[in-house]
SEPALUM-809451 format. One record per residue: x, y negated, z negated of N, C-alpha, C in turn; residue number from 0. Coordinates in nm, 3 decimals. Each point is the difference from the previous one (the first is absolute). Layout:
<recs>
((X Y Z) (X Y Z) (X Y Z) NUM)
...
</recs>
This chain:
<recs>
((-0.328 -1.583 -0.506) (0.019 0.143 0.013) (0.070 0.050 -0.127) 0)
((-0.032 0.130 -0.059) (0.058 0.055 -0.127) (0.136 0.012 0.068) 1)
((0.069 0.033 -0.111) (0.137 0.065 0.008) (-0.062 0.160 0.014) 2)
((0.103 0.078 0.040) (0.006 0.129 0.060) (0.165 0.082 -0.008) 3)
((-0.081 0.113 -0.113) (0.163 0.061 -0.013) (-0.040 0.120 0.044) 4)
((0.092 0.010 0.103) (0.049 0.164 0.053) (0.091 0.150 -0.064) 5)
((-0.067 0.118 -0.034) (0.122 0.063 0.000) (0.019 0.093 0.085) 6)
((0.131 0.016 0.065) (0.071 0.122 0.075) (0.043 0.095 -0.090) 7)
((-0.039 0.109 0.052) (0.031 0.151 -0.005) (0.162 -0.011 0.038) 8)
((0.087 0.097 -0.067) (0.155 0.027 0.059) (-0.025 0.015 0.099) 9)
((-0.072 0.088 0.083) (-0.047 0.039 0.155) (-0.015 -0.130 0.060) 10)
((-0.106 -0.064 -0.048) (-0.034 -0.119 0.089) (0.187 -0.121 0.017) 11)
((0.046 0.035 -0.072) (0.119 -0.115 -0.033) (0.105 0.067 0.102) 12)
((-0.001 0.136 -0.024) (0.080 0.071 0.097) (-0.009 -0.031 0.130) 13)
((-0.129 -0.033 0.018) (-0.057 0.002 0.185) (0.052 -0.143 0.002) 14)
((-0.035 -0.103 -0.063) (0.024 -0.161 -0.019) (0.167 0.005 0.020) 15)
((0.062 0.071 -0.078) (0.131 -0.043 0.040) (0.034 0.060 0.156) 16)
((-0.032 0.139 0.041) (0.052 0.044 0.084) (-0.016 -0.051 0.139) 17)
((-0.128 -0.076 0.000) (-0.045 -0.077 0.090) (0.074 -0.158 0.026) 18)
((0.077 -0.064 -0.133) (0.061 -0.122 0.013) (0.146 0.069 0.035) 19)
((0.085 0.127 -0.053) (0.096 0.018 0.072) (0.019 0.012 0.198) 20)
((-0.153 0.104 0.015) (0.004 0.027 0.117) (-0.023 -0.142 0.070) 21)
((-0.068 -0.150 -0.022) (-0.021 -0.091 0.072) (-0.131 0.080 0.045) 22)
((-0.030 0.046 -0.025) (-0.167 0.055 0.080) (-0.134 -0.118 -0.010) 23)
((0.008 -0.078 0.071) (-0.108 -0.085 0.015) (-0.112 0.021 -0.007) 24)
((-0.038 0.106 0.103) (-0.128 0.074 -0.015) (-0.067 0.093 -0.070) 25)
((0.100 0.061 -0.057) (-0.018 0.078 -0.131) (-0.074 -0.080 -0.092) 26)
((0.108 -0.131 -0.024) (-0.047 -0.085 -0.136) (-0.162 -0.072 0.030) 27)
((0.014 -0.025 0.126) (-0.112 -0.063 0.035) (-0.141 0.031 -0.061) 28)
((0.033 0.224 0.063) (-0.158 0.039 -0.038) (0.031 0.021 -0.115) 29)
((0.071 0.004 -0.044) (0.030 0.022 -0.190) (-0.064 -0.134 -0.071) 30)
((0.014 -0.126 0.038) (-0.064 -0.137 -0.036) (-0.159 0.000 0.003) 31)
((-0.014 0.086 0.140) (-0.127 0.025 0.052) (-0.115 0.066 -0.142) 32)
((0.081 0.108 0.004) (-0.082 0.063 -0.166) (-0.012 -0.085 -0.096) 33)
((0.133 -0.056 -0.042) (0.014 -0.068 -0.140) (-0.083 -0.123 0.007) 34)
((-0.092 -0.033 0.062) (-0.086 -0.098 -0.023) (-0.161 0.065 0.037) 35)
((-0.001 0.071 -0.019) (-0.140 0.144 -0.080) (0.056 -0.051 -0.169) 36)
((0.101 0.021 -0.029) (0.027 -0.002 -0.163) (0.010 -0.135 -0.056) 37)
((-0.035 -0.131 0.097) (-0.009 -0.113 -0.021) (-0.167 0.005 -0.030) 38)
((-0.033 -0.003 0.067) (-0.125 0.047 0.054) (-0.106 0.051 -0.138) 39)
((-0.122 -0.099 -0.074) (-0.021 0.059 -0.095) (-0.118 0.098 0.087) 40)
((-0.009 0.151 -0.113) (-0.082 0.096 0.092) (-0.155 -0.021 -0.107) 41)
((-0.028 -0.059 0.098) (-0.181 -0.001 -0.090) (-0.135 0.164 -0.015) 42)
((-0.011 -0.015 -0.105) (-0.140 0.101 -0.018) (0.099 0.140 -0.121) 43)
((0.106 -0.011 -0.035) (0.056 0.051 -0.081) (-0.135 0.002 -0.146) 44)
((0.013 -0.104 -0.045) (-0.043 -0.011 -0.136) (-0.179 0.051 -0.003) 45)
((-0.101 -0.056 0.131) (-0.119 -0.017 -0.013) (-0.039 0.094 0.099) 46)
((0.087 0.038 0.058) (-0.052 0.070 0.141) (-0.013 0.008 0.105) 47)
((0.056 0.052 0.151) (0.017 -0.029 0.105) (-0.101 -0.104 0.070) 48)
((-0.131 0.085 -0.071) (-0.103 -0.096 0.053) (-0.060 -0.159 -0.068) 49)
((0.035 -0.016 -0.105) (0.020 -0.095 -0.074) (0.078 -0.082 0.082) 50)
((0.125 -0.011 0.038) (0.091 -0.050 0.087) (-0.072 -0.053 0.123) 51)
((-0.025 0.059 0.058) (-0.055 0.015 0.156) (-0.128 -0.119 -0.043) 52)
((-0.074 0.015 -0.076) (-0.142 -0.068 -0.015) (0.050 -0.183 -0.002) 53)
((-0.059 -0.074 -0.063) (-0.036 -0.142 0.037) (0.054 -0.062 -0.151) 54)
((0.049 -0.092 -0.019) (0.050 -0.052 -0.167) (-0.053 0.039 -0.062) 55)
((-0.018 0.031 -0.181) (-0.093 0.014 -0.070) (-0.078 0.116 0.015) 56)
((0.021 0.098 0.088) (-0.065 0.096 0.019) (0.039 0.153 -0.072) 57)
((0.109 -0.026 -0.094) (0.086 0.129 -0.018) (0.030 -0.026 -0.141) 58)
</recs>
């Protein structure tokens, strides 16, 4: 697997901390929930949605 660098927004860091002061479990949870969409490589960017969608070699 590649390495993978993230960046947070002040906003996003704001919510990250306020959520480890509050102990909010479930907060962080669906917050984890998103942040692996941004793990997540998003295909059809470069060639095209439908490029993506189609069969290897097809795009």
């Amino acid at each position: 697997m590649a390495d993978k660098t993230l960046v947070f927004s002040d906003q996003e860091q704001m919510k990250i901390e306020a959520m480890l002061i509050d102990k909010d479990g479930a907060e962080a949870l669906r917050y984890l929930a998103e942040l692996v969409d941004r793990f997540n490589p998003h295909l059809g960017h470069a060639c095209g949605p439908k490029a993506a969608e189609g069969p290897p070699g097809q795009g």
